[in-house]
N, C-alpha and C positions, 0 to 999 in steps of 0.2 A: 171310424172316420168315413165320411161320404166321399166320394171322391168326385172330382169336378171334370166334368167331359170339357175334353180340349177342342175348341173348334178353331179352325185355320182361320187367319186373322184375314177380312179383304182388303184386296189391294187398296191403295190409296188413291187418290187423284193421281198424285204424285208419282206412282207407282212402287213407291219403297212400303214393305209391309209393315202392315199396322200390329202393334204391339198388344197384346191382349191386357187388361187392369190386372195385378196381381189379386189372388186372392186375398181377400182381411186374414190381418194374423190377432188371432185370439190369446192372450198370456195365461200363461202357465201358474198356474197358482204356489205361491211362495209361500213358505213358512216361515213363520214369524222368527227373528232370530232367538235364538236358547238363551233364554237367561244366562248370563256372568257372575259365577260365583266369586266371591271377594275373598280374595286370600286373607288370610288375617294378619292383622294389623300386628305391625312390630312392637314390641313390650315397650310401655311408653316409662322414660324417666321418672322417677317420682324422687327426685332430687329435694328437698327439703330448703325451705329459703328461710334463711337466720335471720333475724331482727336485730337491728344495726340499731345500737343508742348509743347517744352522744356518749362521748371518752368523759371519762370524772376527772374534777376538779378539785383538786386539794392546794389547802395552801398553807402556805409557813409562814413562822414568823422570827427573824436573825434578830440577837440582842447586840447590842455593840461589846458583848465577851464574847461573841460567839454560839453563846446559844441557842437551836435553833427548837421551836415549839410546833407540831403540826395542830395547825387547826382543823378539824373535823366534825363538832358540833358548836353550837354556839358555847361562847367561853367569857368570861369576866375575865379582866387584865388588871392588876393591882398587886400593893405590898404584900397587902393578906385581902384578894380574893372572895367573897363570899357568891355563893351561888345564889342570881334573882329566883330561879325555879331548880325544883329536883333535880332535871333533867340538866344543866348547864354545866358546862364544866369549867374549870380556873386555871389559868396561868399564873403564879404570882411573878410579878417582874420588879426589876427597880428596887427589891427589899433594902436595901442600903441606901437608896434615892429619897430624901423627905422632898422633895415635891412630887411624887406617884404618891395618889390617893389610895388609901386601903384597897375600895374597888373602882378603878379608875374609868373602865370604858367596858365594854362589850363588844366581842367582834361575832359576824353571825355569814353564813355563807347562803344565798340566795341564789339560786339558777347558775350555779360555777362564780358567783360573783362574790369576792369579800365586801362588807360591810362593817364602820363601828359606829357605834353610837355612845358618843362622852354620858357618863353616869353625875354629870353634875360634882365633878371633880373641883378641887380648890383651883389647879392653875389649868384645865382644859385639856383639849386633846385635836392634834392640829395634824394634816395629813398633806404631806410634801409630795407633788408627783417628781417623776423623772425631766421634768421640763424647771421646776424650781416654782414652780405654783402651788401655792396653799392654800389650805383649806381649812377656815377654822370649823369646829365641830362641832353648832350649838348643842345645850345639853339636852337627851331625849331624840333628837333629831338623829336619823342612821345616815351616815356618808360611804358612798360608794370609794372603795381603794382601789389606784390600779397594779398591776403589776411595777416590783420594783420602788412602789413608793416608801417613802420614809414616814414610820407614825410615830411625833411626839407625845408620849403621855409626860406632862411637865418636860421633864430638859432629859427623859431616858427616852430613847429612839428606840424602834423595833423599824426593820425591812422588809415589807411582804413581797412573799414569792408565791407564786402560782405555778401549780405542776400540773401538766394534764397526765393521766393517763388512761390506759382503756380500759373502759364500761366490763368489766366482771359480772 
């Protein structure tokens, strides 16, 4: 470093001494801060997320003895039953009843929902809600049942109940 000769400051007008300019200060060269190394990352969860489907719906079907049928695929309802496709299956109801048609109706289950549809039966098939409103059932045509409703096939009743339970 040079060193700066000090010269005595002259007096002032004033007579109080004159202050000499400091010398320039020059900066010190810094270095760049050090990289930060990243500590590592804590062990991330890998929790697994289930797939929630809707709870299933099954329904039944109460005879006025008591008995009770679960529906689970599409079914023919009658004396004696005959299945429209391979696949269908039968309840016979009413066998002692001459007004239930051999195959009387078809009940079928859509999105949790029951359905029948009268098979062009002699006396029809007629679906009571829990309010006391009917339904008559043209033939071919599918009607929506609710819960708890009464289904006449001729003058034998059946009650449908609906159970949820969960999706397996």
């Amino acid at each position: 470093r040079a060193s700066i000769p000090r010269v005595a400051p002259a007096p002032s007008a004033s007579g109080a001494p004159v202050v000499p300019p400091a010398p320039p200060v020059t900066a010190a060269p810094v270095a760049p801060p050090e990289p930060q190394t990243a500590e590592p990352a804590p062990e991330i969860d890998h929790t697994v997320v289930v797939e929630r489907r809707a709870p299933r719906i099954s329904w039944t079907l109460r005879a006025d003895d008591g008995t009770v049928n679960e529906v689970v695929a599409r079914t023919v309802l009658g004396r004696d039953p005959q299945p429209l496709e391979a696949s269908d299956a039968t309840i016979a109801v009413g066998i002692d009843d001459p007004t239930v048609s051999a195959s009387h109706a078809v009940v079928e289950l859509r999105d949790g929902q029951m359905l029948i549809t009268d098979l062009a039966s002699a006396n029809g098939t007629v679906v009571l809600d829990g309010h006391g409103h009917e339904q008559h059932c043209p033939a071919g045509v599918a009607v929506a049942v609710a819960e708890g409703s009464a289904i006449e096939l001729g003058a034998y009743t059946l009650v449908a109940h609906s159970l949820k339970r969960r999706a397996g």
